[in-house]
C-alpha positions as CSV (number, residue, x, y, z in Angstrom):
1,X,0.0,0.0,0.0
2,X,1.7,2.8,-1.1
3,X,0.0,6.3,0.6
4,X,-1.2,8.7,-1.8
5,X,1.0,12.3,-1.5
6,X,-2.1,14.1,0.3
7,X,-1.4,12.1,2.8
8,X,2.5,12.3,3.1
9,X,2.2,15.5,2.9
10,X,-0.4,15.8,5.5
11,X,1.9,13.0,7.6
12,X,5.0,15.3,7.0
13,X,3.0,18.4,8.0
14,X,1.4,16.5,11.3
15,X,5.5,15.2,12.0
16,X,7.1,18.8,11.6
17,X,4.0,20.6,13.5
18,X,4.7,18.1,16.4
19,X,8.4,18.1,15.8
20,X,8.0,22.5,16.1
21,X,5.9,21.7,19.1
22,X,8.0,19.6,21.0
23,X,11.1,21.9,20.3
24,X,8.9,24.9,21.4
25,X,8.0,22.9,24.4
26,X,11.8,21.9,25.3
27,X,12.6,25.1,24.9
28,X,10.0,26.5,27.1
29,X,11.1,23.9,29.5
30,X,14.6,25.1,29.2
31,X,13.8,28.6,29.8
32,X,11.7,27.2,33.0
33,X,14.5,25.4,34.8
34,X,16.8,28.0,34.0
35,X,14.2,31.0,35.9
36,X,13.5,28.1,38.3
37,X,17.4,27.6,38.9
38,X,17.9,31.5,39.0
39,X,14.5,32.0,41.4
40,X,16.0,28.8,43.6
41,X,19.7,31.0,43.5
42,X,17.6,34.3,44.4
43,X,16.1,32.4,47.3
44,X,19.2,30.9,48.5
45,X,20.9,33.9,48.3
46,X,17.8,36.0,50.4
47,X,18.2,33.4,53.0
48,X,21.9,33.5,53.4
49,X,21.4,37.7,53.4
50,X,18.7,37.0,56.0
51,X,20.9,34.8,58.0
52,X,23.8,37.0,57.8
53,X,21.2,39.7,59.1
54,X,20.4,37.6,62.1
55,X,24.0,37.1,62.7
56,X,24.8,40.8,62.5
57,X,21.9,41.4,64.7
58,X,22.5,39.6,67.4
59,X,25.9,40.0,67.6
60,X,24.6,43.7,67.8
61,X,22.6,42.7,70.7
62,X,25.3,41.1,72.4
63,X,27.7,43.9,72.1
64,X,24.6,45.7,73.5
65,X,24.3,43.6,76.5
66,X,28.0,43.4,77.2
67,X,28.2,47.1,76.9
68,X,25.3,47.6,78.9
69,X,27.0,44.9,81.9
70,X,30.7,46.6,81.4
71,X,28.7,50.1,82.0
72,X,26.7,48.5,85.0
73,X,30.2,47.2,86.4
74,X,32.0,50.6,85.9
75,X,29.3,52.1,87.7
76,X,29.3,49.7,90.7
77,X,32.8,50.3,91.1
78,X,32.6,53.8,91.2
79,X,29.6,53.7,93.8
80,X,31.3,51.4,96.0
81,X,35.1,53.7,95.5
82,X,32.5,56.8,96.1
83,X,30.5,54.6,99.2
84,X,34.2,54.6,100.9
85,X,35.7,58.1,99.7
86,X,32.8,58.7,102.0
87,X,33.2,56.3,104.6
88,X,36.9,57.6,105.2
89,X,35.7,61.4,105.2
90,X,32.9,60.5,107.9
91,X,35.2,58.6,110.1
92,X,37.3,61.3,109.2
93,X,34.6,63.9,110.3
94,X,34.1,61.6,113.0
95,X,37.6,61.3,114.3
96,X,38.2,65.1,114.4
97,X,35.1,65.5,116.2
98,X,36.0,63.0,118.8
99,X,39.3,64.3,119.3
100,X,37.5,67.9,119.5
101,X,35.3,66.7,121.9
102,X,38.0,64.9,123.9
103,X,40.4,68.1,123.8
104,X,37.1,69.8,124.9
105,X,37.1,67.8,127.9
106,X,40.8,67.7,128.3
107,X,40.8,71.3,129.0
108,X,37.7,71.0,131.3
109,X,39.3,68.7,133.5
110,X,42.5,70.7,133.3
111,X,40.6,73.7,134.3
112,X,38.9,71.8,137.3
113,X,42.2,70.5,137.9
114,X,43.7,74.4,138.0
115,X,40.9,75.0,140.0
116,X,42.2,72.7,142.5
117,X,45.7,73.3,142.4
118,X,44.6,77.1,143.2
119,X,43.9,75.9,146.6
120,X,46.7,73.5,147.3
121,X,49.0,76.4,146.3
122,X,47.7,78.4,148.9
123,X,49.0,76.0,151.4
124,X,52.5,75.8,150.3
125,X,52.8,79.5,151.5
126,X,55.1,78.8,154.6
127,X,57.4,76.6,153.0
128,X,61.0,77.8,152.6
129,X,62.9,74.8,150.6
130,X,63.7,75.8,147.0
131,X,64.7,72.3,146.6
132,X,61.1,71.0,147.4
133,X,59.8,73.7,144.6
134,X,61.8,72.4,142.0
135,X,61.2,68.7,143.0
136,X,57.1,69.6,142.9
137,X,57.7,71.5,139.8
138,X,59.3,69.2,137.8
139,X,56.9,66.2,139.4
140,X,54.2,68.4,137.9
141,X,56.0,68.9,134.1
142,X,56.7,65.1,134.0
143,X,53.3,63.4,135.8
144,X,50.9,65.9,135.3
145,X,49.8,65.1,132.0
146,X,49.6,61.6,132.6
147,X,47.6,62.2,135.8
148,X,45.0,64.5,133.4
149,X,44.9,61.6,131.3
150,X,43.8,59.2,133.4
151,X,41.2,61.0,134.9
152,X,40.0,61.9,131.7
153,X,39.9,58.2,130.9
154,X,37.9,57.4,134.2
155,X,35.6,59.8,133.7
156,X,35.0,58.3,130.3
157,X,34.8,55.1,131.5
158,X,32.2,56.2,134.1
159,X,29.7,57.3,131.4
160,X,29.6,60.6,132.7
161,X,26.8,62.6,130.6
162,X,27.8,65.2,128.9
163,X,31.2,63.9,127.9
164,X,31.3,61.3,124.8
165,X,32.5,58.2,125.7
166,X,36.0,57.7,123.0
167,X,37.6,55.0,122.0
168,X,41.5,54.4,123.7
169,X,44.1,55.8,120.6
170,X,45.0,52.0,120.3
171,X,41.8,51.0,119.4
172,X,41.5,53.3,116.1
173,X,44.9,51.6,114.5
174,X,44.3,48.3,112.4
């Protein structure tokens, strides 16, 4: 059976439409995968931009945080170097106040003391012995102040009002 031209050309025409078809098709398949390909880069590249973004972010945030702890430290250390800047100037304060109060009450005792002596010296009047003048005198520069002293300290230690009661000098070195 040999086919008639109408239909070999009609069979060519069918085999070259299809052929153009299929090539049309392969290449609109090409062009697909190759916008699918670049779309599937796109993405990829977005999401490694996005994750770089995180990154960059939250290493900001850290920074942030350390900053904000580093600041938080500074500032604790200078409170507490301020908290005893002030500690020393009020024992400071305090110190000079004590020993204020306690040269207050040195020289009130010494002025009682005076006050007595005024009548002791009244009965020293008949002696004649320079000898006993100089020994009471120079009894008086040497033991004098340590007498003061000590009756400073025991009127301290009685708690009598009105005077502060103050440490011994020992007991303020460390």
């Amino acid at each position: 059976m040999v086919a008639q031209p109408d239909h070999h050309n009609i069979f060519n025409s069918i085999s070259m439409l299809c052929a153009a078809i299929i090539t049309k098709f392969d290449g609109g398949l090409l062009k697909q995968r190759e916008l699918d390909a670049a779309e599937a880069k796109r993405i990829e590249e977005e999401a490694k931009r996005q994750t770089e973004l995180e990154r960059l972010e939250a290493e900001r945030v850290e920074k942030e945080k350390l900053d904000r702890i580093q600041k938080m430290a500074e500032d604790r250390q200078a409170i507490e170097a301020a908290k005893r800047d002030l500690k020393a100037k009020e024992r400071a304060l305090h110190e000079a106040e004590n020993q204020a109060q306690a040269d207050k009450a040195a020289d009130h005792l010494d002025d009682e003391i005076d006050n007595d002596g005024d009548e002791d010296d009244d009965n020293d009047e008949g002696s004649d012995s320079a000898g006993d003048v100089k020994t009471v005198s120079s009894f008086i520069t040497y033991f004098f102040p340590c007498i003061i002293r000590l009756r400073y300290y025991r009127v301290i230690a009685s708690g009598t009002p009105g005077i502060p009661r103050r440490r011994p000098v020992d007991s303020f070195r460390r």
